[in-house]
C-alpha positions as CSV (number, residue, x, y, z in Angstrom):
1,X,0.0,0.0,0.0
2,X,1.5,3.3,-0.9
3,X,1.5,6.5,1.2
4,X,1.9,10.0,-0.7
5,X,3.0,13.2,0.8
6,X,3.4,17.1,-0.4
7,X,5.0,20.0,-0.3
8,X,3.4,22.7,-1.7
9,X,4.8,26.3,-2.8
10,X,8.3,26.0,-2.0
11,X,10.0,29.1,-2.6
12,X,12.7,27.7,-5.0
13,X,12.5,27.0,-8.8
14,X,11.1,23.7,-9.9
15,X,14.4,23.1,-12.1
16,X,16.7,23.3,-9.4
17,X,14.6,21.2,-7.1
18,X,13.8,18.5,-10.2
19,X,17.8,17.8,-10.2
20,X,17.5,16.5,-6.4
21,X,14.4,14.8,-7.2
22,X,15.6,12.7,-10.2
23,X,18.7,11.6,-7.8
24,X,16.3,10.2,-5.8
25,X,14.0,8.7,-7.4
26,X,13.5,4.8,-7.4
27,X,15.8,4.2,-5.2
28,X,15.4,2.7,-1.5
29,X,14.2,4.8,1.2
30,X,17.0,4.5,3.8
31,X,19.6,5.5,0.8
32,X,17.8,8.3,-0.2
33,X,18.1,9.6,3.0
34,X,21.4,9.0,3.7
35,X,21.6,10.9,0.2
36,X,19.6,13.8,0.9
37,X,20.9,14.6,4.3
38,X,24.6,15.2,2.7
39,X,23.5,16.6,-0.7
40,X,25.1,20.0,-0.9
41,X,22.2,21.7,-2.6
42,X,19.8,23.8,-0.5
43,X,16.4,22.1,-1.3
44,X,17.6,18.7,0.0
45,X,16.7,19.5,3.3
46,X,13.4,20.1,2.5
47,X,13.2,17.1,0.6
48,X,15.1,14.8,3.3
49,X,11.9,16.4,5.3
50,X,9.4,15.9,3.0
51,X,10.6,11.8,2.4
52,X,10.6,11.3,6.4
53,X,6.9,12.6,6.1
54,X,6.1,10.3,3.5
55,X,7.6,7.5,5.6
56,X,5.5,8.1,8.9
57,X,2.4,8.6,6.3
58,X,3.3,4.7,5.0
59,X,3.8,3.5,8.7
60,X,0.6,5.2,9.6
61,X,-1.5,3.5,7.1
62,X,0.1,-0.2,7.7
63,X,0.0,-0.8,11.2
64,X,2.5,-2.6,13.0
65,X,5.0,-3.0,10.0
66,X,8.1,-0.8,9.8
67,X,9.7,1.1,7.4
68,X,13.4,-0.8,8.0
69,X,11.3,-3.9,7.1
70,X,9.5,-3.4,4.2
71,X,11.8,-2.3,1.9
72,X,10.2,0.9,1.1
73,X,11.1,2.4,-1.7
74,X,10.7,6.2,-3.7
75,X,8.3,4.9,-6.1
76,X,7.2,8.0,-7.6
77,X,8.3,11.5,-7.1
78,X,8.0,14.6,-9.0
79,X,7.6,18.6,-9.1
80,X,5.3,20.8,-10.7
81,X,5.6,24.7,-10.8
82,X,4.0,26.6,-8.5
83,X,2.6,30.6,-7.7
84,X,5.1,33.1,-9.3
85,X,5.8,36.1,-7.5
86,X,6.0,38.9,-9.9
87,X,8.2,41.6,-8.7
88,X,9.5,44.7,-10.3
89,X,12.8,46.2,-10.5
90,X,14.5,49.4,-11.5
91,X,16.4,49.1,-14.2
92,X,18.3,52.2,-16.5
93,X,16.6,54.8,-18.0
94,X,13.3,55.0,-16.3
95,X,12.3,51.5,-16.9
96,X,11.7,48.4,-15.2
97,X,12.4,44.7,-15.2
98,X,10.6,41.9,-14.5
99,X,11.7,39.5,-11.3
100,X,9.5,36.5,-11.5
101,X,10.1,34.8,-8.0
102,X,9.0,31.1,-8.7
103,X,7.7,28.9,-6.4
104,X,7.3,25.0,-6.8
105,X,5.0,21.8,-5.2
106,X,7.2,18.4,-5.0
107,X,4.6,14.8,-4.5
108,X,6.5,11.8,-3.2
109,X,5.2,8.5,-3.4
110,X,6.7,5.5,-1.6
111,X,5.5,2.0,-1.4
112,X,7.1,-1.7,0.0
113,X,9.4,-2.9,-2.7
114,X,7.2,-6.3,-3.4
């Protein structure tokens, strides 16, 4: 049975967090941790934090089976854009440019590796 959890409207560009994501993806949970918790990037903490969720969501729903046991693994993980922030800034000659401060949502699945 797989558990699903979300982050939604991180305040960091969906390309920068989709090159953590496809890291992790498919591989076992306890190695993506162990991944994420040393990744240099800024958005893998809030990944690492957003797997752990996703972990306690699967423990939730199976009762009595742990998440060391089960071989759980990052079945399905992606991120869509989210709200954009349109900001403007001064820029020469009386005009102004754009700043388009993007946001993103990240879904994890994970599920027992059967």
């Amino acid at each position: 049975m797989e558990a699903i959890a979300k982050l939604n409207n991180y305040p960091t560009g969906p390309r920068k967090m989709r090159l953590i994501a496809d890291v992790v993806r498919g591989m076992e949970v306890e190695k993506a941790l162990a991944i994420l918790e040393f990744h240099p990037q800024h958005n893998a903490t809030p990944l690492a934090k957003l797997l752990k969720s996703a972990i306690n969501n699967w423990e939730q729903k199976n009762e009595g089976a742990g998440a060391a046991d089960s071989n759980l693994v990052v079945k399905t993980i992606f991120v869509d854009g989210g709200r954009v922030i349109k900001r403007m800034r001064p820029a020469p000659q009386g005009r102004g440019y754009k700043i388009r401060k993007r946001s993103n949502h990240v879904t994890i699945i994970v599920d027992s590796k059967n």
